[in-house]
C-alpha positions in Angstrom: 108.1 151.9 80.8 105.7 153.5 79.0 103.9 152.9 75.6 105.0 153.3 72.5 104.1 156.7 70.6 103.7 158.0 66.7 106.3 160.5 66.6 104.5 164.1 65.0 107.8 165.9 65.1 111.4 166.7 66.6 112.6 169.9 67.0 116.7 170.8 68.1 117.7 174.4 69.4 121.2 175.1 71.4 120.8 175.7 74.8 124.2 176.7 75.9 126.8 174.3 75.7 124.2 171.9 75.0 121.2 170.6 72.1 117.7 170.7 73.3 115.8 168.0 71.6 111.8 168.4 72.3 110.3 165.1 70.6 106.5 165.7 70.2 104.4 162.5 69.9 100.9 162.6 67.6 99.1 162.7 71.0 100.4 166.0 71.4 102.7 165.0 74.4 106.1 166.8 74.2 109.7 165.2 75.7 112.2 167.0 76.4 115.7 166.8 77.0 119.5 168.5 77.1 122.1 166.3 75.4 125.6 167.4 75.0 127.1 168.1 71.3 128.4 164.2 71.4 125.5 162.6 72.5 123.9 164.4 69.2 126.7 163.6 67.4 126.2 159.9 68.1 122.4 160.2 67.9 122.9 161.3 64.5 125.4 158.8 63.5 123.0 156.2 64.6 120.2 157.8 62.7 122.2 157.3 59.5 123.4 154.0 60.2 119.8 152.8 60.4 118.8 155.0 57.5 121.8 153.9 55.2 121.5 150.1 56.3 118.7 147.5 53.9 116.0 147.5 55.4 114.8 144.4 57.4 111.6 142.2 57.6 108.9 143.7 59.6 108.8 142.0 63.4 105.5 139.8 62.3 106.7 139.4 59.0 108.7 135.8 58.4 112.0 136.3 56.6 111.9 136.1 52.9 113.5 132.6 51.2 116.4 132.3 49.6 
């Protein structure tokens, strides 16, 4: 698996039947890929469930006390 990137940008263009999604990382490397209408769909859903949710203690953070 490779490393974790800084995303710069995401763009989405139809393709078809399906949703190119071209994720660009700072470095200037570019992914891309062809997901179906529900894959976005449920991309998007997800996006907003992690968006809409509190947010949490970073991962080298300690939780705060009660």
């Amino acid at each position: 698996m490779s490393a974790i990137k800084i995303l710069a940008r995401i763009l989405a263009t139809r393709v078809g039947p399906h949703i190119e999604l071209a994720v660009e990382a700072e470095t200037g490397e570019v992914l891309k890929v062809l997901a179906t209408e529900d894959q976005a769909d449920r991309l998007v859903d997800e996006l907003e469930d992690l968006l809409n949710s509190p947010g949490g203690p970073e991962d080298d953070e300690p939780p705060e006390a009660a």
